[in-house]
N, C-alpha and C positions, 0 to 999 in steps of 0.2 A: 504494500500500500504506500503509495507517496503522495507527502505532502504538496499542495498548491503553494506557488510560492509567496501567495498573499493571506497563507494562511495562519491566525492570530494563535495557533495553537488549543484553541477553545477553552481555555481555564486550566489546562495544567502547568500551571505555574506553584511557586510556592507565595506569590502573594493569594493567587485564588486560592488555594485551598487554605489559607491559615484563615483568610477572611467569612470560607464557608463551614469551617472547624466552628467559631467562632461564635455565628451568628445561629447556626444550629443549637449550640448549647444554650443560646438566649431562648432561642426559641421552646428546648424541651424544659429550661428550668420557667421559663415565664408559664408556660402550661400547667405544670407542676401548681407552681406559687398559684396560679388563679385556682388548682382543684385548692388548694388546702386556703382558698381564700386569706392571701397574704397580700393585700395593695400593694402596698410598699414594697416589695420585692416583684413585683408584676410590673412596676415600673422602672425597676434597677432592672433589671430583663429587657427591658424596653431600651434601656441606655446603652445596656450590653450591646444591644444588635446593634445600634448604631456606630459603636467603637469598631464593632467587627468590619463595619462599612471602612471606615475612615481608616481602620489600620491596613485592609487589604489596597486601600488608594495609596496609603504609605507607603507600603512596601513595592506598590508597582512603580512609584517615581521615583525608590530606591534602586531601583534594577532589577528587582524581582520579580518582573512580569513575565506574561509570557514572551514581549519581545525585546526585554531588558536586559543588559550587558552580564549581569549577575548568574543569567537563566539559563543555560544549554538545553534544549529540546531533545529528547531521548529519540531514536527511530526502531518503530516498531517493527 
């Protein structure tokens, strides 16, 4: 299988995955907190996800993207 050579890799990066690492776990603990009805931690869940946002933008204008100096593309 070969790549197009315009192609962005589709998220296998290490910024995508740590951002989707991330925003999953906001996600299962925010579920969590609203079964045992805990506001306040439904909405630090809520902040999480968005750190997960912000930190996978981080790391991708670190060079951690998929088509970031940092990143070598594995070939299947």
């Amino acid at each position: 299988m070969s790549n197009h050579i315009g192609d962005p890799g589709h998220g296998h990066s290490p910024a995508a995955w740590t951002a989707v690492v991330i925003m999953l776990l906001a996600f299962v603990l925010g579920t969590l907190f609203f079964w045992l009805d805990m506001p306040a931690l439904v909405w630090a869940s809520a902040g999480l996800l968005v750190v997960g946002a912000i930190v996978g933008w981080a790391m991708s204008k670190a060079g951690y993207g998929a088509n970031g100096p940092k990143y070598a593309s594995k070939q299947h």
